[in-house]
C-alpha positions in Angstrom: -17.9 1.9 -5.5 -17.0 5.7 -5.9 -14.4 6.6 -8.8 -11.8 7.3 -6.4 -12.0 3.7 -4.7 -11.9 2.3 -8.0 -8.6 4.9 -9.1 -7.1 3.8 -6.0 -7.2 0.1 -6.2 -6.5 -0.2 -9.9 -3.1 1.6 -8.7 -2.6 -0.3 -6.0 -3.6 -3.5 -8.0 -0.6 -2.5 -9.9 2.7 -2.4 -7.7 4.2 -5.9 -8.5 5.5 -8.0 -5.8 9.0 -6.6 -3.8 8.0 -3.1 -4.6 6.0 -0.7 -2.1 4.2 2.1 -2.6 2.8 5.5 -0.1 -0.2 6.6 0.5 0.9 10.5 -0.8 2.5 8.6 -4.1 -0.5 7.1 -4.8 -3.1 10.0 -3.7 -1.2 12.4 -6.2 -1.5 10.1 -9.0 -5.3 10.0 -8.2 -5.6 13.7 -7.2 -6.4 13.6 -3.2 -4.4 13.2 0.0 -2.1 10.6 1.0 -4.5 10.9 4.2 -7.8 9.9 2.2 -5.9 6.3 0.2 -5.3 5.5 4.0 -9.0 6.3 4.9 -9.9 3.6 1.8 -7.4 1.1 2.1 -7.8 0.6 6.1 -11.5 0.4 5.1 -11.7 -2.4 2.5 -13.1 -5.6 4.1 -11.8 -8.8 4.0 -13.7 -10.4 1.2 -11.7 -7.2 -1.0 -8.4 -8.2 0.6 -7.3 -11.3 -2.4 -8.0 -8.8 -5.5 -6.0 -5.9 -4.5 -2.3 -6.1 -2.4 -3.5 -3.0 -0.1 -0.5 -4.6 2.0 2.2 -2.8 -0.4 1.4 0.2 0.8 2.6 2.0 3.3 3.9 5.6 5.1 6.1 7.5 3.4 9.2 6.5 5.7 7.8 2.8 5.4 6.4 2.5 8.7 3.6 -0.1 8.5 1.0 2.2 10.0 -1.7 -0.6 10.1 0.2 -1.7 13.0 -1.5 1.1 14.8 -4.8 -0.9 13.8 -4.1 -4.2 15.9 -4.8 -7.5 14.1 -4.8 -6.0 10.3 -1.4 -4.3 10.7 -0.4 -8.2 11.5 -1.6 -9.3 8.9 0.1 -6.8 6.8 3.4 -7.3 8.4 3.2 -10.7 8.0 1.8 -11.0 4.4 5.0 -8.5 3.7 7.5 -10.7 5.4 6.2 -14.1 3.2 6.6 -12.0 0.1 10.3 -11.6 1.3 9.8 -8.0 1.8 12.7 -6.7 3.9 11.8 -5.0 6.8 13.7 -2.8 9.2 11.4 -3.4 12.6 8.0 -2.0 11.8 9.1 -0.1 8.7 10.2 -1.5 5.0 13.5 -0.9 3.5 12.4 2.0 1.1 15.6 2.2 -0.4 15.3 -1.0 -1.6 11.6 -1.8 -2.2 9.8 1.5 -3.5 8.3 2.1 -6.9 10.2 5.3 -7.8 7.3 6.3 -10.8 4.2 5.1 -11.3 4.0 6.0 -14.4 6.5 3.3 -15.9 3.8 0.7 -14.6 0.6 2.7 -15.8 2.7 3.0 -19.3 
């Protein structure tokens, strides 16, 4: 697993349930692009799936963009709605579920 996988899903392995993160927030903790966390996350495979909530993360405006994926961005929605997540059609309320710093949780 590259370094950058492994900086990625230690972050992401660290937004607590009812917060959400996006895919810029978490590229500029790691240093790379919002565009290149998308290109990992929407490439895990399943068996990676239980040890890291890649579902709590999503476009800046919350827009579940795996949607444009088919069945995964199902998934997603779905996993988000069972955690209680409140969603405004295809997006998450930002306002109310977003981590506003990361680096409270990486201390």
């Amino acid at each position: 697993m590259s370094e950058i996988k492994m900086q990625i899903i230690k972050l992401v392995s660290s937004i607590p349930e009812g917060k959400i993160a996006y895919f810029g927030q978490i590229g500029a903790e790691c240093g790379v692009s919002g565009q290149v966390v998308g290109w990992i996350l929407s490439g895990m495979p399943e068996s990676e799936w239980s040890s890291c909530p890649w579902y709590r993360v999503v476009s800046k405006n919350g827009f579940i963009s795996s949607l444009k994926l088919g069945t995964k961005g199902l998934i997603q929605k779905q996993v988000l709605l069972d955690e209680g997540y409140t969603l405004i059609g295809d997006s998450i309320d930002m306002q109310k579920h977003e981590i506003a710093d990361f680096r409270v949780l990486l201390g």
